[in-house]
C-alpha positions as CSV (number, residue, x, y, z in Angstrom):
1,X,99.4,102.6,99.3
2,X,100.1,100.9,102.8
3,X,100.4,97.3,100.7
4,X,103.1,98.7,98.4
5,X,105.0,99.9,101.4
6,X,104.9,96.4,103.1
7,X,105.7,94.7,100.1
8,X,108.1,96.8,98.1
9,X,109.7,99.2,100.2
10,X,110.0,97.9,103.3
11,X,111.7,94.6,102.4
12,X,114.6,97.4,101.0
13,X,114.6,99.0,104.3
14,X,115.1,96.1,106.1
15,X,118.0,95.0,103.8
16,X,119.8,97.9,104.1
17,X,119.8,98.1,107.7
18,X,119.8,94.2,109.0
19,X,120.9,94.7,112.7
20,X,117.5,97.0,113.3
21,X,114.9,94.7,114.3
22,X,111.7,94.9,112.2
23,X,108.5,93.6,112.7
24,X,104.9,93.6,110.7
25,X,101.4,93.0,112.4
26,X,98.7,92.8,110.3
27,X,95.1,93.0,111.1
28,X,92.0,91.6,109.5
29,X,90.0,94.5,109.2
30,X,90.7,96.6,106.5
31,X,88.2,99.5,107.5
32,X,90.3,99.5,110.9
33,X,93.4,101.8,111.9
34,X,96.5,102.0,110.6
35,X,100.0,102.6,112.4
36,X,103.2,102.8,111.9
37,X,104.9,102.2,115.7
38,X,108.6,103.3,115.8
39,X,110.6,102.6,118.8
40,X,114.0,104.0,119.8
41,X,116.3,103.0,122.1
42,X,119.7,104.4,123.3
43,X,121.9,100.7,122.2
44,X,123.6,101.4,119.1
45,X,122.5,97.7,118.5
46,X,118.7,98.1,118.0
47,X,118.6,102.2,117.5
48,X,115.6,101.7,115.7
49,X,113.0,98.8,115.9
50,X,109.6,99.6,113.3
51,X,106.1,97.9,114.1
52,X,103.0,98.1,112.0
53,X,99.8,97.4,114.2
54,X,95.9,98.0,114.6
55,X,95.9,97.5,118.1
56,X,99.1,98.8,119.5
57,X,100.4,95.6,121.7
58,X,103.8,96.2,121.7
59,X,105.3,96.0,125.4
60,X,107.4,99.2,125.3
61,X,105.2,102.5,124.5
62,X,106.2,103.9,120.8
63,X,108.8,106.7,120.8
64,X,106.7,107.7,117.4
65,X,103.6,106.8,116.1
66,X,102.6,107.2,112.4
67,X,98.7,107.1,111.2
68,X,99.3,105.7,107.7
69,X,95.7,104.4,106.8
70,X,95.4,107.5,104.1
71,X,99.2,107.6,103.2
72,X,101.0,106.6,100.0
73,X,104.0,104.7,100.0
74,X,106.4,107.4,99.8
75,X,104.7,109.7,102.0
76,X,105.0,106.7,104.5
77,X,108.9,106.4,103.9
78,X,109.4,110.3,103.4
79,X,107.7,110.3,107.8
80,X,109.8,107.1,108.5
81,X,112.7,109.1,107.4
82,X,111.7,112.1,108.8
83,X,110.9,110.9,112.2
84,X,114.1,108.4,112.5
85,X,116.5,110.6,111.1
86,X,117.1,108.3,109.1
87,X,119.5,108.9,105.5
88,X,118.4,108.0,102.4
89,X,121.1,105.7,100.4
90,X,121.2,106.1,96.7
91,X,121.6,103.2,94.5
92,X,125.2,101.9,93.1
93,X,125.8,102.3,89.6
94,X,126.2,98.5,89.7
95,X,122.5,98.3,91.4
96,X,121.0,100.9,88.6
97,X,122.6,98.5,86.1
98,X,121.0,95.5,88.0
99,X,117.7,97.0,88.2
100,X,117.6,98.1,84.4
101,X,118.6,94.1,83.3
102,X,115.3,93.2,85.5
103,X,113.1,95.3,83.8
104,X,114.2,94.6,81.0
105,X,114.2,90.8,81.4
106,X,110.3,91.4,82.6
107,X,110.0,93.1,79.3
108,X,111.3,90.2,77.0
109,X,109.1,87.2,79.5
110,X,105.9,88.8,79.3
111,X,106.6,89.1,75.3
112,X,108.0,85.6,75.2
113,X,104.6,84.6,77.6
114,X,102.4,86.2,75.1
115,X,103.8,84.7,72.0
116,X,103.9,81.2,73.5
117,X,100.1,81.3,74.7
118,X,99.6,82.4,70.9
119,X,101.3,79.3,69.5
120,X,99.4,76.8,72.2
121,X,95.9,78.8,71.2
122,X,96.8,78.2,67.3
123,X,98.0,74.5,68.0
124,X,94.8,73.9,69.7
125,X,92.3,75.8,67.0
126,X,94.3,73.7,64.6
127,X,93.7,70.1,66.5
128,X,90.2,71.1,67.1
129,X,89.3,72.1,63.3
130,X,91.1,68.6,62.7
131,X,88.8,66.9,64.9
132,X,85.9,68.3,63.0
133,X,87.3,67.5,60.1
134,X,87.4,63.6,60.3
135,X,83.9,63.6,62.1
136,X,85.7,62.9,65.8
137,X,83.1,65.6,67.4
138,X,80.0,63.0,67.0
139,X,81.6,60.0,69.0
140,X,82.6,62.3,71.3
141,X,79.1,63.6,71.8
């Protein structure tokens, strides 16, 4: 999915390689075109530049254009790789370990979210049937 590319994977790309200029334009209309604009140029400084447009107003023509409306993300790195020549960096041990304490963390907040919105929901069942209890609900009312 084009979103998951913007979101996930290109924020990686663009970490990885910080002297290649990057830029995103996004368009309103999602029925609209899709591309992925690659430019080249022959200074080691900006050897790549990446643009994402609908309507193509870059200044400089694309060295390589990419159609990426139907594309998934990895289809849409797997052609960004293929058309830059680009090489693919695999993670650090220290970055695997990283990644694994994440998930895991995500793991133990969602069950520590669940469990707390348990306790407030029983708190609050418990103040309400208290509140009945002592006849509160008819001044309320």
């Amino acid at each position: 999915m084009v979103r998951h590319f913007w979101h996930q994977i290109l924020p990686r790309v663009k970490y990885r390689n910080p002297a290649i200029p990057m830029q995103v334009t996004r368009h309103l209309d999602p029925l609209g075109p899709a591309y992925l604009h690659i430019f080249t140029s022959k200074t080691p400084a900006t050897s790549v530049g990446i643009s994402a447009s609908s309507s193509g107003t870059h200044e400089a023509k694309p060295t390589h254009t990419i159609d990426i409306k139907t594309l998934t993300d990895s289809e849409i790195l797997e052609k960004l790789i293929e058309k830059t020549g680009a090489e693919m960096i695999q993670a650090t041990l220290e970055e695997l370990t990283e990644l694994q304490e994440i998930t895991e963390f995500k793991i133990k907040a969602e069950k520590d979210r669940v469990e707390v919105r348990e306790k407030l929901e029983a708190q609050r069942r418990e103040e309400e049937l208290l509140r009945l209890a002592r006849g509160d609900v008819l001044a309320s009312a």
